[in-house]
C-alpha positions as CSV (number, residue, x, y, z in Angstrom):
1,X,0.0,0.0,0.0
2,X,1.3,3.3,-1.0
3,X,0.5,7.0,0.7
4,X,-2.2,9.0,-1.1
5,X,0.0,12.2,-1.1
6,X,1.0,14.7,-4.2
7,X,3.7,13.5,-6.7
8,X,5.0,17.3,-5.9
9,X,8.1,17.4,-8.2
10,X,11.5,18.4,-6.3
11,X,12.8,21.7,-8.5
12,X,14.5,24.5,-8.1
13,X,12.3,27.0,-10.4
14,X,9.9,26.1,-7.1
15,X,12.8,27.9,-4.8
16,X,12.4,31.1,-7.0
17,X,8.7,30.7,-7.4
18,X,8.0,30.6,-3.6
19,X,10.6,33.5,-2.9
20,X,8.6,36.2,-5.4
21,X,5.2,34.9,-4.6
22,X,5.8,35.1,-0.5
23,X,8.9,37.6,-0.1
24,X,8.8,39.5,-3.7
25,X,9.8,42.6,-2.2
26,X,12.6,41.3,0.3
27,X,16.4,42.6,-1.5
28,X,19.3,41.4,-3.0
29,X,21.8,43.3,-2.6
30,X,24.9,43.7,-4.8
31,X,28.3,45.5,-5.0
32,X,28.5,46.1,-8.6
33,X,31.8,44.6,-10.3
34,X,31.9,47.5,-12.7
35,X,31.5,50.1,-10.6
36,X,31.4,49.4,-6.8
37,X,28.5,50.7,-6.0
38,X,25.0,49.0,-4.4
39,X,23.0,48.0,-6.8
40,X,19.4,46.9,-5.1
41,X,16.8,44.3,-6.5
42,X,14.0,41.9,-5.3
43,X,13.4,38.0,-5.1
44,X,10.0,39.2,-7.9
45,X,12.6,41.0,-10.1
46,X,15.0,38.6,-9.9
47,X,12.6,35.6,-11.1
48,X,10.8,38.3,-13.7
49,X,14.7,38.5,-15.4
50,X,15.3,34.8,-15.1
51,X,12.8,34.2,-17.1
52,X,14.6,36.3,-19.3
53,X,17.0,34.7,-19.4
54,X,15.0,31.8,-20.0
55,X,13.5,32.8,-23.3
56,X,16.8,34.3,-24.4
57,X,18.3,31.1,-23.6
58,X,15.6,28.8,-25.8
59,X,15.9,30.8,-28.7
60,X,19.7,30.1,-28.8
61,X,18.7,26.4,-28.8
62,X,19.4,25.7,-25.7
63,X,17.1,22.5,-24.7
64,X,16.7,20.3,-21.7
65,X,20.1,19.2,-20.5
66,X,22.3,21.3,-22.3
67,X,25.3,23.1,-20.4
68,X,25.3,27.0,-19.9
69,X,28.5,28.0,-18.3
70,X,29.1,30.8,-15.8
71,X,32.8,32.2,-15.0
72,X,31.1,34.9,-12.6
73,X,30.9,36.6,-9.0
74,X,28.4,36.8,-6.5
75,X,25.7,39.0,-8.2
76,X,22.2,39.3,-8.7
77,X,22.7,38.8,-12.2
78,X,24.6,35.3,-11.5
79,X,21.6,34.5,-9.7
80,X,19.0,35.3,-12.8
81,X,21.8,33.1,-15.0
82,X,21.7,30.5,-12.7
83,X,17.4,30.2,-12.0
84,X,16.7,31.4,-15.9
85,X,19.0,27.8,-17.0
86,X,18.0,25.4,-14.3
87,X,14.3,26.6,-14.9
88,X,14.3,25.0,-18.1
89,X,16.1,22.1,-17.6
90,X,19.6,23.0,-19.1
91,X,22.5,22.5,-16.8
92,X,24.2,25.5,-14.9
93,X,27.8,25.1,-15.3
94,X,29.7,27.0,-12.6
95,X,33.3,27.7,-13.5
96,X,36.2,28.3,-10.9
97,X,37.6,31.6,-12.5
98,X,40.8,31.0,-10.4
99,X,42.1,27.9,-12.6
100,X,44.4,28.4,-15.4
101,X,43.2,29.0,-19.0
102,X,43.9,25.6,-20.1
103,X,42.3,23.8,-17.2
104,X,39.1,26.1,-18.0
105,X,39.4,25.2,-21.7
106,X,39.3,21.2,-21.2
107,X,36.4,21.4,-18.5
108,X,34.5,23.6,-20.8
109,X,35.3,20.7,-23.4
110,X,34.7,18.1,-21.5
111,X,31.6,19.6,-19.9
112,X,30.3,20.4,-23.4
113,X,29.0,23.9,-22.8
114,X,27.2,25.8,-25.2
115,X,26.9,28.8,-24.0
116,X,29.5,30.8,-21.4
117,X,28.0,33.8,-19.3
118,X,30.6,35.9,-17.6
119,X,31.9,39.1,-15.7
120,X,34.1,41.5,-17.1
121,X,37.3,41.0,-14.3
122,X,37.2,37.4,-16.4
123,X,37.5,38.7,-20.0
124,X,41.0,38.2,-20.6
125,X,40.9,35.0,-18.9
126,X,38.1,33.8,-21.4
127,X,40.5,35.1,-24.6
128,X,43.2,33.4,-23.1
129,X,41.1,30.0,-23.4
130,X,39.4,31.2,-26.9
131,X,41.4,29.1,-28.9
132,X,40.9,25.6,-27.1
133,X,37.0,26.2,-26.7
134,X,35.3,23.7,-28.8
135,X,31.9,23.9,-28.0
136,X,30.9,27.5,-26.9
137,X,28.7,28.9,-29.4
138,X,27.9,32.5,-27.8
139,X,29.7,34.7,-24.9
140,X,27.6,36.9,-22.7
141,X,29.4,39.7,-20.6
142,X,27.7,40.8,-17.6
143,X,27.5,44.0,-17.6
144,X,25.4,47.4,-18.4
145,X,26.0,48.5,-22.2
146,X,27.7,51.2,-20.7
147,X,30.6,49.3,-19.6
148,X,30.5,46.9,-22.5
149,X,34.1,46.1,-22.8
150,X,35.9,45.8,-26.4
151,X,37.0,42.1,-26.6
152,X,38.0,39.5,-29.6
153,X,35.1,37.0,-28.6
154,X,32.3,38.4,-30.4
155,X,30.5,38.7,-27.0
156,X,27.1,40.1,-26.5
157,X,26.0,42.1,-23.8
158,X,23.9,40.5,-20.8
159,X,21.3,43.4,-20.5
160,X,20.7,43.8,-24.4
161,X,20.6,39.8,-24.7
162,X,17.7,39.6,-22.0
163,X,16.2,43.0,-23.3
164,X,12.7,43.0,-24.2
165,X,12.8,39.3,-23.8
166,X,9.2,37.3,-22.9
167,X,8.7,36.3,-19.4
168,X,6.0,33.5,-20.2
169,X,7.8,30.8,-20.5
170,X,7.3,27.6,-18.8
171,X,9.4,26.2,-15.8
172,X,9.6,22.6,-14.3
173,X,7.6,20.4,-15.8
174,X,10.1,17.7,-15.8
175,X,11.3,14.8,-13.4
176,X,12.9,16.1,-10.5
177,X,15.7,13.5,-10.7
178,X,16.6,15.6,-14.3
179,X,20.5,16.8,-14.3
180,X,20.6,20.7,-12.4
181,X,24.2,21.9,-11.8
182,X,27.3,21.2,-12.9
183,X,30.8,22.0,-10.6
184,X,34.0,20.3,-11.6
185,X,36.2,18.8,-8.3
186,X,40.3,18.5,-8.5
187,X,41.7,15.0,-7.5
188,X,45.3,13.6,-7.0
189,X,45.1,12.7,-10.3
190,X,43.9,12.3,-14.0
191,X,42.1,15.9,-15.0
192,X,39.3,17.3,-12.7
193,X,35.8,15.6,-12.4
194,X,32.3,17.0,-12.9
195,X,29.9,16.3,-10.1
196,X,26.1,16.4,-11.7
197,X,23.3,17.6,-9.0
198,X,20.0,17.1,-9.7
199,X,17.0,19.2,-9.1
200,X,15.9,16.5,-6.3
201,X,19.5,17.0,-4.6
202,X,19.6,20.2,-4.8
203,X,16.2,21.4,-2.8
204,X,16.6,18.4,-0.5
205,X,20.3,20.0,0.2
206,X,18.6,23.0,0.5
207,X,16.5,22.1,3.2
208,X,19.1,20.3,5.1
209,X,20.4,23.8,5.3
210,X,17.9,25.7,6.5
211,X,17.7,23.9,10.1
212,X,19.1,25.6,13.3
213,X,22.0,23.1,14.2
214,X,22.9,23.8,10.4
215,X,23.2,27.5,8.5
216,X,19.6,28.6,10.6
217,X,18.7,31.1,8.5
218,X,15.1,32.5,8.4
219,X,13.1,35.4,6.7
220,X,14.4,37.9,9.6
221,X,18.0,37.3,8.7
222,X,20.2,39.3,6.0
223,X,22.6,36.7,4.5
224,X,26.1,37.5,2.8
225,X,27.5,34.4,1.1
226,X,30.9,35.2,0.9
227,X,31.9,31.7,-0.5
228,X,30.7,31.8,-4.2
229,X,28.6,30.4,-6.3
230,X,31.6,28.4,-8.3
231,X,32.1,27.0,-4.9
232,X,29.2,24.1,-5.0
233,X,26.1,26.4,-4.9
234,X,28.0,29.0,-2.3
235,X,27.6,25.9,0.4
236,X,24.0,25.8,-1.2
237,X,23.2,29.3,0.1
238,X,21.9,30.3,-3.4
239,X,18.8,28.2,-3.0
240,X,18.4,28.7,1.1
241,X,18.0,32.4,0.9
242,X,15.3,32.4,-1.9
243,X,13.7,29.2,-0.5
244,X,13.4,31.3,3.4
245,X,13.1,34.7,2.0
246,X,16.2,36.1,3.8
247,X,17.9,39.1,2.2
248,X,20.9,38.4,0.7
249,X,23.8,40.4,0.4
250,X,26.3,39.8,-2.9
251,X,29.9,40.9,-2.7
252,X,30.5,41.1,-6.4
253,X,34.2,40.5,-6.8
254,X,35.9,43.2,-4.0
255,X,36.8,41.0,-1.1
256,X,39.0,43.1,0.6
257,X,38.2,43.7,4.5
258,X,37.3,46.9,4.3
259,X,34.7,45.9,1.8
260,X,33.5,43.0,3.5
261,X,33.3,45.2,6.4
262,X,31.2,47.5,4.4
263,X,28.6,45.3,3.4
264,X,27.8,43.6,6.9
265,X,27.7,46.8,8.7
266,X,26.0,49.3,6.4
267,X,23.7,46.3,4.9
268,X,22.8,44.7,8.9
269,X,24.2,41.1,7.7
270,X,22.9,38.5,10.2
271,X,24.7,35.7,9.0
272,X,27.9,35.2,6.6
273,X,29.4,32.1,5.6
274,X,33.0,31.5,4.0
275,X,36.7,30.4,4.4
276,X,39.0,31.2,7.2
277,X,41.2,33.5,4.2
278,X,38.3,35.9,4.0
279,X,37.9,36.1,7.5
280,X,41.2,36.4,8.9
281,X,41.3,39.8,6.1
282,X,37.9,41.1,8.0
283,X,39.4,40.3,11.7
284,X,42.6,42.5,10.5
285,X,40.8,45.1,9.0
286,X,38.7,45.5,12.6
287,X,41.6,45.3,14.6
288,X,43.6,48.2,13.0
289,X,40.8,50.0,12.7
290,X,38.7,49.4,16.2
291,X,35.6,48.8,14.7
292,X,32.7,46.0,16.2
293,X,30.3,43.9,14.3
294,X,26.9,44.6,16.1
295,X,24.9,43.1,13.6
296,X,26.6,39.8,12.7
297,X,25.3,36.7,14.8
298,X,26.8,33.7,13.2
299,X,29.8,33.1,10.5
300,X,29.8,30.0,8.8
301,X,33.7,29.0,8.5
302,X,34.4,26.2,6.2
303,X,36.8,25.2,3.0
304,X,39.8,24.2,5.8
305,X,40.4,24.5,9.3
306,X,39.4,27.2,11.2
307,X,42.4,28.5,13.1
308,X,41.4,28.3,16.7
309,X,43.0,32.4,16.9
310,X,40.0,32.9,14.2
311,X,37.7,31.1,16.0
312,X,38.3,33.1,19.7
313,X,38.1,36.6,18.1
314,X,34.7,36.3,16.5
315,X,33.4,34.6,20.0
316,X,35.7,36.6,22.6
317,X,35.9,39.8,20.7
318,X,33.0,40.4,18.6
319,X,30.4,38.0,20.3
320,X,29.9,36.2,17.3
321,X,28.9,32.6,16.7
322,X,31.1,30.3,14.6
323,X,29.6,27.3,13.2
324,X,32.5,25.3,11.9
325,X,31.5,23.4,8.6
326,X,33.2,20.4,6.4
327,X,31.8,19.7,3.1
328,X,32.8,18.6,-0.4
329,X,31.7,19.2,-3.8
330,X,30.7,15.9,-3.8
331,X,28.1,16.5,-0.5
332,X,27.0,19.3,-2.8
333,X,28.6,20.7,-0.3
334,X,27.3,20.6,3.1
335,X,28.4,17.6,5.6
336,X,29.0,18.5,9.1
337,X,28.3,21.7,11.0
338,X,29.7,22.4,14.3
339,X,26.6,23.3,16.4
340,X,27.3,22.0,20.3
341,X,25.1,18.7,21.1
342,X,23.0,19.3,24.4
343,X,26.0,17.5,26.1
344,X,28.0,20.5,26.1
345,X,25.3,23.3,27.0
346,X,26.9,23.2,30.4
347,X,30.4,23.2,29.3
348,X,32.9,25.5,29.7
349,X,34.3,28.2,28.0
350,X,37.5,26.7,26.7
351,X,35.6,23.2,26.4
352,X,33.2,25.0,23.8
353,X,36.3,26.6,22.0
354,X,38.3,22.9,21.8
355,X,34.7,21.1,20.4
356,X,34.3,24.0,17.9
357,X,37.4,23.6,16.2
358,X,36.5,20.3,15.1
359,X,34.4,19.4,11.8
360,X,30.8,19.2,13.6
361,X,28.1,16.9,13.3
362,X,26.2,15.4,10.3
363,X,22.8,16.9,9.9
364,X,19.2,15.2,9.2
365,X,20.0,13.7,5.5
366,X,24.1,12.9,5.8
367,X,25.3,9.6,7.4
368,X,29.0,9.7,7.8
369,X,30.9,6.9,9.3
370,X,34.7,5.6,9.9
371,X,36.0,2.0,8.7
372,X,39.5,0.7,8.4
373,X,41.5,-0.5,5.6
374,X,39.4,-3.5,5.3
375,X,36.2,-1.8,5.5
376,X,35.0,-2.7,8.9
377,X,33.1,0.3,10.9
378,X,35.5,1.8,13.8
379,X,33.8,2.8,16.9
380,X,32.4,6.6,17.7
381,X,34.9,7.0,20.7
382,X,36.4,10.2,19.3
383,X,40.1,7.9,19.3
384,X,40.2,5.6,16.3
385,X,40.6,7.2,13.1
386,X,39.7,5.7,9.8
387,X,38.3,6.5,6.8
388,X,35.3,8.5,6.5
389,X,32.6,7.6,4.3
390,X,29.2,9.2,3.3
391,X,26.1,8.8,1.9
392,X,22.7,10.5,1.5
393,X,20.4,12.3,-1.2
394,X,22.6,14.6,-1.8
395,X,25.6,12.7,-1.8
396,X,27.2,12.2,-5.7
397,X,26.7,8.3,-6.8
398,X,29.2,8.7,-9.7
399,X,31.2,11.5,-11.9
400,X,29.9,12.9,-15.0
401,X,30.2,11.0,-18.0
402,X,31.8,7.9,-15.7
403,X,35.0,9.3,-15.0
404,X,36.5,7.9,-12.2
405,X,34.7,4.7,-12.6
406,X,32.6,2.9,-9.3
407,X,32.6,5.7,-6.3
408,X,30.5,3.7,-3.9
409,X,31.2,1.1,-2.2
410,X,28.3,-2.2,-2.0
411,X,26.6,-0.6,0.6
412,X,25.8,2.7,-1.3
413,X,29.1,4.3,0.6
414,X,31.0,6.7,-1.1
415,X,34.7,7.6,0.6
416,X,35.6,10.9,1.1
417,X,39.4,10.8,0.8
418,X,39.7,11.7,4.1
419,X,40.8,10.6,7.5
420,X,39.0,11.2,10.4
421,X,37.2,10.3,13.9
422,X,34.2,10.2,15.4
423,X,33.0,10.5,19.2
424,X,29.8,9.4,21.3
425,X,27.9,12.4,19.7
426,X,29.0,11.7,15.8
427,X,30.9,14.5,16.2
428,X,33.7,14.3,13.0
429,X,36.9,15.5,12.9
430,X,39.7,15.3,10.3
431,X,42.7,13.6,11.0
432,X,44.9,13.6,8.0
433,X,43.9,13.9,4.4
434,X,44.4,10.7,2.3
435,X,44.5,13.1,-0.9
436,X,47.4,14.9,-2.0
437,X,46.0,18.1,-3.2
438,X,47.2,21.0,-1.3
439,X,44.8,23.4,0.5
440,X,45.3,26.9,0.2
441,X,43.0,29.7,1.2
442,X,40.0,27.0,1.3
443,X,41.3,25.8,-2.6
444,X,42.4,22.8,-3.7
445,X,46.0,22.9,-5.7
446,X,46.9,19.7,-7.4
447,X,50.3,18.6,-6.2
448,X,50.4,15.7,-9.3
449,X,50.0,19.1,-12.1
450,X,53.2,20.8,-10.3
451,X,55.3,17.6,-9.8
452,X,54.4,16.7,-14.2
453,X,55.8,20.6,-15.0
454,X,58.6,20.4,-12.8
455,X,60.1,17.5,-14.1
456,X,60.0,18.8,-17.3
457,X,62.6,21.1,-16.6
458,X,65.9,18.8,-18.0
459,X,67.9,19.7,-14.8
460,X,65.0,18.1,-13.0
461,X,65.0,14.2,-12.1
462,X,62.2,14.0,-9.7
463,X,59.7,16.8,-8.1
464,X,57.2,16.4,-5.1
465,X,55.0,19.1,-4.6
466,X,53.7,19.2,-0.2
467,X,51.5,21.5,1.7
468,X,53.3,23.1,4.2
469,X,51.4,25.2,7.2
470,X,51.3,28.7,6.5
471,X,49.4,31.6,9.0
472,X,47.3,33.4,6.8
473,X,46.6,30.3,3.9
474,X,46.1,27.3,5.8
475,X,48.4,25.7,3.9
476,X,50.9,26.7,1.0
477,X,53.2,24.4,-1.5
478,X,56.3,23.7,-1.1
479,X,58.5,22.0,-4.5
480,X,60.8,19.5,-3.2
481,X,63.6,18.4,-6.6
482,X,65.8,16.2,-6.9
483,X,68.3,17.4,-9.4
484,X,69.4,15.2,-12.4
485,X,72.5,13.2,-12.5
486,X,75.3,16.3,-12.6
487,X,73.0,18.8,-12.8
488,X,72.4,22.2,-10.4
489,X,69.1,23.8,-10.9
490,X,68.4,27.1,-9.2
491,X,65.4,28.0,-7.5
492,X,64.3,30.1,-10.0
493,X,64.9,28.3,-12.9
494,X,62.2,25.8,-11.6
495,X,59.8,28.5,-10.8
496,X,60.1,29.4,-14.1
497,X,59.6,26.2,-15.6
498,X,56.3,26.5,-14.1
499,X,55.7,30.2,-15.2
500,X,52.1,30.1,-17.7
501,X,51.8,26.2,-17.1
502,X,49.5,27.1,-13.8
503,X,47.9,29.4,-12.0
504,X,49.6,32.1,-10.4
505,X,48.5,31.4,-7.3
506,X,49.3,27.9,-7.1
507,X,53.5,28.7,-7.8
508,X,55.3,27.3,-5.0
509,X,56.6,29.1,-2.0
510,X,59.6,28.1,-1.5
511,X,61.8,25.0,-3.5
512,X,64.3,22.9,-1.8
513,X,66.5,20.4,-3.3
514,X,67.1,17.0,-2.2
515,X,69.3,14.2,-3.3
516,X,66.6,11.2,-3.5
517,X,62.6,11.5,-3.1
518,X,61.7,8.7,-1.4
519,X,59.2,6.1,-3.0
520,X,57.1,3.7,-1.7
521,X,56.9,-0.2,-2.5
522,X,54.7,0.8,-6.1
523,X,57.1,3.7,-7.1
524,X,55.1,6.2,-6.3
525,X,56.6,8.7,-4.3
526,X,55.9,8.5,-0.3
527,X,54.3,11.9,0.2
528,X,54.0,10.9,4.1
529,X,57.8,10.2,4.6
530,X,58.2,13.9,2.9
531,X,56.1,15.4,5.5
532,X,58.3,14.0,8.3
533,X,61.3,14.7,6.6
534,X,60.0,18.8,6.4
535,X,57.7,19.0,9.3
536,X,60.1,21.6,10.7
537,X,60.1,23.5,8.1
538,X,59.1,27.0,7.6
539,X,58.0,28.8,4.5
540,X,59.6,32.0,3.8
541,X,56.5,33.7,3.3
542,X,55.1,32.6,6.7
């Protein structure tokens, strides 16, 4: 027997829909990339231009399950991108802007997008990839016509593209398990991997969100997600603000202190979520400048480890709550929040402070649990560590197009990569990180694509790229060579090997030369020997 209850389809367009029919006049807020200033809207608005977008989006061709790329900031005009493509069924493809051209080139490839939407800061970024786009048929720069930049693409403005544009077109009105988003994950190795959400996902993700021990947030609050949308939904805050009517506030591409500053105090922000980077800029910027947060009430801190100096300021100094949060792409993103059990209502001070810096519990809709190499389940005693695994509805069964091959195990498990441990309240913390990616500034940088350059450089045997603690990034890499037979490369004529092949960003701090990596019993070089070997070491930058 089977409940008599509505086959209510599980989309997004419903998030939108329920935001401009019950808080159409509650703002979005954006710092303009062009300009700087405050640009305001409205949850009606916003839907009335995604449909827009909608119907400029059909008559390009674009049809149920197509990909629409984005390379863009927190806006409002992301926003009407992202609801006017998923409202018909096409995929939203969010783009991390901070990869190198030819990384964005093969996911765009490999994604098959048709269309690419994008801010002007990311013009010469998109040229730079021109070439090795294969299937973009149109650019559209986001932008007024006023500040229409001259570019080589052939581009088309966002505001005349949506211009005049019907806003009867149809949304939904297709399976809820029907492909939503698209956001691309680095591994150790092999290229990147796309993780498909689906509309069902998605709002169920959503609404794991919305509950007190998670983000919390209601119609009351003013939300600034900090962590953007390239980053898997902006931890899904996208959807949650819409879906409880909160006002959002969008920091467009200045994330300087001051500016963050800005925004919480002159906007009344209630809640902000992003990675410890952004905040430890904010704490700075208050601290030189003896200024308070009275509006603030929680930060959501997530993308690495909160530093516990972090952590104590926003509590100790500016009475703010921090909800620690792990996630992954994968999770789409959300997996544990760091909300204190009932246990610890009683606790003290310092007690709080310790629990906090750990990765928090799973919430209503994410099972997490610890097993050892064989795959037997460790106990919840906070001691023994093993591997975590995770499954739920929003948890990713497999990578786009197969890569990757099985991801689950027989039981519907899917393993993290990580290390970690549980105690008697399922609170998770990491122990060590079974991948070799390095974590800077909440980002992953793949150690495997700055080992491969290196050792193309002929007075290079053998390179091993580490993450090595750094104050303000978390973590930073460090190039370890070991020089050819007879050979004396210089510092810099490695870095220089490297110079165009990656991102900026992800160039090594520091390169040290040593006469053998060590390898392990397959060949492969012993990453954990290196990190005992340097352990001791500090980065010149630090």
């Amino acid at each position: 027997m089977q409940g008599l209850m509505q086959d209510w389809q599980m989309t997004v367009d419903k998030v939108l829909d329920h935001a401009a029919h019950n808080h159409g006049s509650r703002e979005i807020v954006t710092r303009s990339v062009e300009t700087g200033e405050f640009q305001r809207t409205n949850y009606r608005t916003l839907r009335q231009r995604a449909k827009q977008v909608s119907s400029a989006l059909l008559d390009e061709g674009i049809k149920l399950g197509d990909r629409v790329a984005t390379l863009a900031w927190n806006t409002s005009r992301h926003m009407e991108a992202w609801f006017g493509t998923m409202g018909i069924g096409a995929v939203l493809h969010t783009v991390n802007p901070r990869l190198h051209p030819d990384q964005i080139a093969w996911i765009a490839n490999h994604a098959e997008d048709r269309i690419l939407i994008f801010d002007t800061t990311f013009l010469p970024l998109v040229e730079a990839a021109k070439s090795q786009l294969e299937t973009v048929e149109k650019f559209i720069i986001m932008c007024d016509p006023e500040h229409m930049p001259e570019n080589s693409l052939g581009a088309v403005n966002f505001e005349l593209w949506i211009d005049g544009r019907s806003t009867d077109v149809e949304w939904g009105n297709f399976d809820e398990q029907t492909a939503c988003g698209l956001c691309y994950t680095s591994g150790t190795t092999g290229n990147p991997k796309g993780v498909l959400y689906s509309h069902r996902s998605n709002v169920l993700h959503t609404m794991i969100t919305m509950g007190v021990d998670t983000i919390g947030m209601g119609a009351n609050d003013t939300l600034m997600p900090v962590v953007p949308m390239f980053h898997a939904n902006a931890w899904g805050l996208a959807f949650s603000c819409p879906a409880t009517g909160a006002k959002m506030v969008m920091p467009g591409a200045d994330m300087s202190g001051k500016a963050i500053y800005e925004l919480l105090d002159k906007e009344k922000v209630t809640i902000t979520a992003a990675v410890p980077t952004v905040w430890l800029m904010l704490l700075t910027y208050l601290q030189e400048n003896d200024l308070k947060l009275p509006y603030l009430k929680k930060v959501v801190i997530g993308g690495s480890a909160v530093p516990e100096k972090i952590l104590r300021a926003f509590e100790e100094d500016y009475d703010v709550e921090v909800f620690h949060a792990w996630g992954m792409t994968e999770l789409s993103p959300m997996g544990s929040l760091g909300a204190l059990p009932p246990a610890l209502a009683d606790a003290s001070h310092d007690e709080k402070i310790a629990y906090k810096l750990k990765q928090g519990r799973p919430p209503f809709g994410v099972e997490l649990k610890i097993v050892d190499d064989e795959g037997k389940e460790l106990p919840r005693d906070g001691k023994a560590s093993g591997r975590l695994l995770c499954r739920g509805p929003a948890v990713s069964k497999a990578y786009f197009k197969g890569d990757g091959g099985e991801v689950l195990d027989d039981d519907g498990w899917f393993d993290t990569g990580d290390v970690a441990n549980l105690d008697e309240h399922s609170t998770m913390q990491i122990t060590d990180r079974a991948k070799d990616v390095i974590k800077s500034g909440g980002e992953w940088i793949s150690s495997i694509d700055i080992e491969n350059f290196a050792v193309g450089h002929p007075k290079v045997a053998n390179a091993a790229a580490i993450g090595i603690y750094h104050p303000k990034w978390d973590e930073r890499p460090l190039l370890i060579v070991q020089p050819a037979p007879g050979e004396k490369p210089s510092k810099e004529e490695v870095l220089q090997q490297l110079e165009g092949k990656i991102a900026k960003w992800w160039t090594p701090d520091d390169v040290q030369f040593v006469d053998e990596i060590p390898l392990g019993a397959t060949g492969k070089i012993n990453k954990l020997k290196l990190r005992e070997m340097f352990k001791d070491y500090k980065l010149p930058t630090a």
